[in-house]
N, C-alpha and C positions, 0 to 999 in steps of 0.2 A: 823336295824332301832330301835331307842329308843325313842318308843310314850310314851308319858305319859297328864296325864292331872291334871292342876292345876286348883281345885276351885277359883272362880273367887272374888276378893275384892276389895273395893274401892280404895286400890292403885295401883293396873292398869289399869284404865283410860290414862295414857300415851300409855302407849304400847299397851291398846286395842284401843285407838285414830289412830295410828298409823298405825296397822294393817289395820284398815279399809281405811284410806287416799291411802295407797300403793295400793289397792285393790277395788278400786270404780269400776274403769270399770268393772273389774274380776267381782266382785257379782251382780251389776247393773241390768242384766238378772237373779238372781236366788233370789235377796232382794227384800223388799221395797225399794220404792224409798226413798232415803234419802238426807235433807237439808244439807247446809254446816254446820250448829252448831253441827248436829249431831256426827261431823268427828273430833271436838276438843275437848280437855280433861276434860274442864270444865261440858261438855254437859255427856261423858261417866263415870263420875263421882257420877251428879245425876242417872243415868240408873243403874250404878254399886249399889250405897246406894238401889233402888229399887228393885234388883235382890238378893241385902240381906235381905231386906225384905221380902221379895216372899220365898224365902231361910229357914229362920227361922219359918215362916206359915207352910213349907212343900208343898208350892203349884210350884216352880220350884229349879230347882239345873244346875250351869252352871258352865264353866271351861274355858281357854284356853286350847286350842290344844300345847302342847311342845312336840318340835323332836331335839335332840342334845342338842342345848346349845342356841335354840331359840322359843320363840314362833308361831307358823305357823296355826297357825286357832282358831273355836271357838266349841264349843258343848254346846247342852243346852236340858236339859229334861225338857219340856213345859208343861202346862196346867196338873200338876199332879192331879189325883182325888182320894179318897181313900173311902170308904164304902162299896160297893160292886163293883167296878171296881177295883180299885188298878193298876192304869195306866196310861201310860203318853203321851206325841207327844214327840218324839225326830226330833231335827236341828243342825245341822253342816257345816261348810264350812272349805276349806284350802287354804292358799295364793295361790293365782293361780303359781307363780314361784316353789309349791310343789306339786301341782297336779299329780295323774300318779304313786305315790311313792309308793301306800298305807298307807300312812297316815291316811287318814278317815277309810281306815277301819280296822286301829287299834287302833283310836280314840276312831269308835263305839263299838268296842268290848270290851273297857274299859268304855264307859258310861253306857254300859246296865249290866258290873258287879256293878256300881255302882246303875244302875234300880233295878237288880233282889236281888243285896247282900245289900248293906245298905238303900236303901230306900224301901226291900220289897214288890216292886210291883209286880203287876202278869201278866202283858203287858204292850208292848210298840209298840206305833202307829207310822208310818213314813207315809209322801205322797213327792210323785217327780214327777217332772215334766216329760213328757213322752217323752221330745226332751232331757232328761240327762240320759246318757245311765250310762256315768261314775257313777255317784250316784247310780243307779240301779243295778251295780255290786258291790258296796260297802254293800246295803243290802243284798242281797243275800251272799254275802260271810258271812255275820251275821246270816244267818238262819232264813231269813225275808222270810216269805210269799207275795205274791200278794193274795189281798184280792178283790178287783176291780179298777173300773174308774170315777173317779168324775169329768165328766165335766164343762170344764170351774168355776174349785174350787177355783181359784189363781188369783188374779191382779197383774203382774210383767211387767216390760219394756215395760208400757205404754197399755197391752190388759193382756186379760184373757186367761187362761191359761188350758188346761186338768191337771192329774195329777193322778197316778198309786197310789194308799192306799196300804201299804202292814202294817204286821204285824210280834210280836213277843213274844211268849211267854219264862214264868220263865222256866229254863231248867229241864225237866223232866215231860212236858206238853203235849201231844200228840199236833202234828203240822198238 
């Protein structure tokens, strides 16, 4: 398998339009809910220029997920902080027709080189939902801790949601 991940620019808006069209049902339980403008290019266009922005603040870094000769999901280190945290929230998803493959988790194991190697941080935070077992083994295969349970943390597919916090530190961290 050959994951790789491409930072994310305002020329694909296409392709990340796309992905999410093919893909609505598939994330509909694990996204916000999301309007029809959000699913066309003109919409993921604006989003993308914002995510550059966020980008060059140092406050988020996002990518497409590529495996082969296509793109198949998304990654994004969220809410970065730096002072004395130096850490982020990571999100990911994969087309649902790649699910299963491990993709994601060598998506994340390339976003958290790009956490702990070029962006320097010293953790990174994940929460999943506790009816996604899949997700839960894609952390764990990353060396993510379960750290606790935040109830009812999450508004998805119409109610509220539990959802399992785990953690991750820079390698060389006592776990």
């Amino acid at each position: 398998m050959d994951v790789a991940l491409h930072e994310l620019h305002v020329g694909q808006a296409d392709t990340l339009a796309q992905l999410y069209r093919e893909n609505r049902s598939h994330l509909q339980k694990w996204e916000p809910a999301r309007d029809d403008a959000f699913l066309e290019p003109d919409h993921q266009r604006k989003l993308l220029a914002e995510a550059q922005r966020l980008r060059e603040e140092g406050r988020r870094w996002a990518a497409l997920i590529h495996e082969g000769d296509e793109y198949v999901g998304f990654l994004a280190l969220n809410h970065i902080v730096r002072g004395a945290l130096q850490s982020c929230q990571l999100g990911y998803w994969v087309a649902e027709r790649h699910c299963g493959r491990g993709i994601a988790s060598g998506a994340v194991a390339l976003g958290l080189d790009v956490a702990f190697g070029m962006l320097g941080l010293h953790r990174v935070e994940a929460s999943v939902r506790t009816d996604n077992p899949g997700s839960v083994r894609v952390l764990q295969k990353n060396g993510f801790r379960r750290i606790g349970l935040a109830l009812s943390h999450v508004f998805l597919d119409s109610s509220w949601h539990d959802q399992w916090l785990y953690e991750r530190h820079e390698p060389g961290i006592a776990q």
